[in-house]
C-alpha positions in Angstrom: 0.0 0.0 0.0 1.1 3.4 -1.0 1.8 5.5 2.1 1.5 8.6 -0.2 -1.8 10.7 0.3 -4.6 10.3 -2.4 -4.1 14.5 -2.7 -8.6 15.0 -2.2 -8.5 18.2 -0.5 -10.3 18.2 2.6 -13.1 20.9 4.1 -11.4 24.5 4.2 -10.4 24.9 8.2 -9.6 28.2 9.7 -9.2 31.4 8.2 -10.6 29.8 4.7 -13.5 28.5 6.5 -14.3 31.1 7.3 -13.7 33.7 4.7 -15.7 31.3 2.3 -18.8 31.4 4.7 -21.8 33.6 3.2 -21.4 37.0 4.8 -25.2 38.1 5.6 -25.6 34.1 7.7 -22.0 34.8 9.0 -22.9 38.4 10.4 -26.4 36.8 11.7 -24.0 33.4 13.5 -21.8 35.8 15.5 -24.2 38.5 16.2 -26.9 35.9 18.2 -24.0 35.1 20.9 -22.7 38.4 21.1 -23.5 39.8 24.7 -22.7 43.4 23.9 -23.1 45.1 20.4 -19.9 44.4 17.9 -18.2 47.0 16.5 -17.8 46.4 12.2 -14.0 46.7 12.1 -14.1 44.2 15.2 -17.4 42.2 12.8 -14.7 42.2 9.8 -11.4 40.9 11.7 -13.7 37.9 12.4 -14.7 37.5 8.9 -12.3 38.1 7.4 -13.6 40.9 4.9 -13.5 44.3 4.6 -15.0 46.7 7.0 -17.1 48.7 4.4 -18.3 45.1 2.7 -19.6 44.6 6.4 -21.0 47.8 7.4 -23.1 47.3 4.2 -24.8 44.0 5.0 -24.9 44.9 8.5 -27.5 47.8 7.2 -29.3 45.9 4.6 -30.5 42.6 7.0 -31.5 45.6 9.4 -33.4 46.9 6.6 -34.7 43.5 5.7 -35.6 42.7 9.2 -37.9 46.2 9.2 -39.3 45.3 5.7 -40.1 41.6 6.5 -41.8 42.6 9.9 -40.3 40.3 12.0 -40.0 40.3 16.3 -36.3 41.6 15.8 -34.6 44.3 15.0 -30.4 44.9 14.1 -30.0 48.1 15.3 -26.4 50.3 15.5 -25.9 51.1 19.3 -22.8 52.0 21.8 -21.0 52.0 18.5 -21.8 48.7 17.4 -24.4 46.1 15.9 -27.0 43.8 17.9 -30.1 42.0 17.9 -33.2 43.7 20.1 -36.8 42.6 20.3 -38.6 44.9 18.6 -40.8 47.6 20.3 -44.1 46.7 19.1 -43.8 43.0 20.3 -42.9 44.0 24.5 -45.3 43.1 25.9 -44.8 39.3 24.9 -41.1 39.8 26.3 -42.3 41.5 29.7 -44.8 38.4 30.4 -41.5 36.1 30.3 -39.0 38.2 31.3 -40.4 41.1 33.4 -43.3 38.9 35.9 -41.6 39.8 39.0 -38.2 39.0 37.7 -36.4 42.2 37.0 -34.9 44.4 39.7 -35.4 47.9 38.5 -34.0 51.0 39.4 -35.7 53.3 42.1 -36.3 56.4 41.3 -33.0 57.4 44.0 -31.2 55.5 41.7 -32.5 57.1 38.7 -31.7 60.2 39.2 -28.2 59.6 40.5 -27.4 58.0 37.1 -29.0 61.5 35.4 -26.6 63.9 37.2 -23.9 61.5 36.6 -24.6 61.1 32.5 -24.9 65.3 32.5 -22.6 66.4 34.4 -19.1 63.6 34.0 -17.1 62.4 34.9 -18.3 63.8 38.0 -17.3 62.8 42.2 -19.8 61.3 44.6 -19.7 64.2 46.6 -21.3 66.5 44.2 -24.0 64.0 42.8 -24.6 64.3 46.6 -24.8 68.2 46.5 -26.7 68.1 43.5 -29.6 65.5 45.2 -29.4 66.9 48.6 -28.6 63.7 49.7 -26.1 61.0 50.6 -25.8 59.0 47.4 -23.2 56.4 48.2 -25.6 53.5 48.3 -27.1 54.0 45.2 -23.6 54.6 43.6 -23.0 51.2 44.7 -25.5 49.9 42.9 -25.0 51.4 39.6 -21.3 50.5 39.9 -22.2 46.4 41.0 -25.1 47.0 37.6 -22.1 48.6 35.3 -23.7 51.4 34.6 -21.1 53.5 35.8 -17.6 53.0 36.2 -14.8 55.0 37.9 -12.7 58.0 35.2 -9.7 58.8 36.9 -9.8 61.5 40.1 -10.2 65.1 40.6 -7.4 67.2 40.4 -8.0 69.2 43.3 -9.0 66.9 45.6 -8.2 63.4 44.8 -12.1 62.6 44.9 -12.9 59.4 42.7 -14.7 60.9 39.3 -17.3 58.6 37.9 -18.6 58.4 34.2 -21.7 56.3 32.6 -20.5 53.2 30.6 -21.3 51.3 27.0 -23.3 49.3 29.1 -25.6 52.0 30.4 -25.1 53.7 26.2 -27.0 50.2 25.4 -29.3 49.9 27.6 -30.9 53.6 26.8 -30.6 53.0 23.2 -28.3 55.4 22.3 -25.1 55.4 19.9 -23.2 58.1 22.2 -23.3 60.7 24.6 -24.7 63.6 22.3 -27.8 62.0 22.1 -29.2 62.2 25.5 -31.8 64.6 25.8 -31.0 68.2 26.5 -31.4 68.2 30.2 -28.3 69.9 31.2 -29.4 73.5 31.3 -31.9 72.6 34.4 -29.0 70.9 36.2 -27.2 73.5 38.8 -23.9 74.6 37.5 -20.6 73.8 38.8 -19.9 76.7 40.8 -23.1 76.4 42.7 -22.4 72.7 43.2 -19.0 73.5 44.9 -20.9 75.9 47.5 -23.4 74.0 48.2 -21.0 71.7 49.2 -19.1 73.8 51.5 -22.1 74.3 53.0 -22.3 71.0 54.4 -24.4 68.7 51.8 -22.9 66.7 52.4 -20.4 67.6 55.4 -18.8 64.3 55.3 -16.0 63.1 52.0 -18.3 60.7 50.3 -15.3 59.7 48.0 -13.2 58.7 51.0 -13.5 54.4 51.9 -16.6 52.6 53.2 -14.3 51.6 56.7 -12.9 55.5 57.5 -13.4 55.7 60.9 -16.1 58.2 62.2 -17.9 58.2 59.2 -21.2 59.6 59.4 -23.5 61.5 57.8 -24.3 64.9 58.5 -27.7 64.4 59.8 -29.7 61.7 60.2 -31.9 62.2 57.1 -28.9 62.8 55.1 -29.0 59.1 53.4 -31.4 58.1 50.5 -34.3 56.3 52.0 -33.9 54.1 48.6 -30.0 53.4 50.1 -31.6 51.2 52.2 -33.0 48.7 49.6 -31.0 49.3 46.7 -28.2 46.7 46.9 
């Protein structure tokens, strides 16, 4: 017996596998196991194609999607591509995954994460000033949640600065920062932040460790009643 091959070529492995796979099913494999939306130069690295070839089909099964009516959407967000139920069909997808299931935010935490989005990268102490109220609770959450993260510290004062995240980008639909809603003007500025403050709202360094010693709010109603719950 000849121990020479019989030279049939075998099924194309790796990179050839790939780059011979049909680029609209390809896009539509990777994009169902994705658990954050994929950037298209990051879309085209994994298959092997050019980023404008990508960014093409990428548009034309979302508009194929919207044409052909069905649950799903492909929609461009955080600054890259995924799958969402579409809006008309929520209510089916809050009786399976919203009976009771999902924590959602209070409305402490809600508006923590608004003066946070306007006004970042921003300290806990002055998302303090700006609510009135001892916010360090519901910081924690929306770190633990990852919708905010820390950004460095304040020159000044070596406060921690915090900053919203892709994540939270996602999760409100947008594709960046300049979409948010024009809220800012309503917000108090910077300057009035700062006295307030001095002034003692809070009088303790928010930004300083959980385990300082002796540290206390200024009053007791100084904490979120939310703080309590929302961990």
């Amino acid at each position: 017996m000849s121990e020479h091959t019989t030279g049939r070529a075998g099924p194309p492995t790796g990179t050839d596998a790939v780059a011979g796979l049909d680029l609209k099913p390809a896009l539509e494999a990777v994009l169902m196991v994705v658990d954050e939306p994929a950037a298209e130069d990051h879309l085209a690295r994994i298959l092997d194609r050019p980023r404008r070839q990508v960014a093409d089909a990428l548009r034309e099964l979302a508009d194929e999607y919207t044409v052909q009516g069905r649950g799903f959407e492909l929609r461009f967000v955080a600054g890259g591509w995924r799958f969402y139920s579409r809006a008309e069909y929520g209510a089916a997808v809050e009786r399976l995954v919203l009976d009771g299931q999902t924590a959602r935010l209070t409305r402490a935490a809600l508006e923590t994460l608004a003066v946070v989005a306007y006004r970042q990268p921003v300290s806990r102490s002055r998302v303090s000033a700006v609510r009135g109220v001892n916010c360090d609770g519901v910081m924690r959450t929306l770190l633990q949640r990852g919708l905010v993260e820390e950004a460095g510290t304040e020159p000044e004062s070596g406060a921690i600065l915090y900053r919203t995240t892709n994540y939270f980008l996602e999760r409100m639909g947008l594709r960046g920062l300049d979409e948010l809603p024009e809220l800012a003007p309503f917000l108090p500025e910077a300057e009035a932040i700062e006295a307030e403050t001095q002034e003692g709202v809070p009088s303790f360094d928010p930004d300083a460790p959980d385990d300082v010693p002796g540290r206390r709010p200024a009053s007791p109603g100084a904490y979120d009643e939310d703080d309590q719950t929302e961990h």
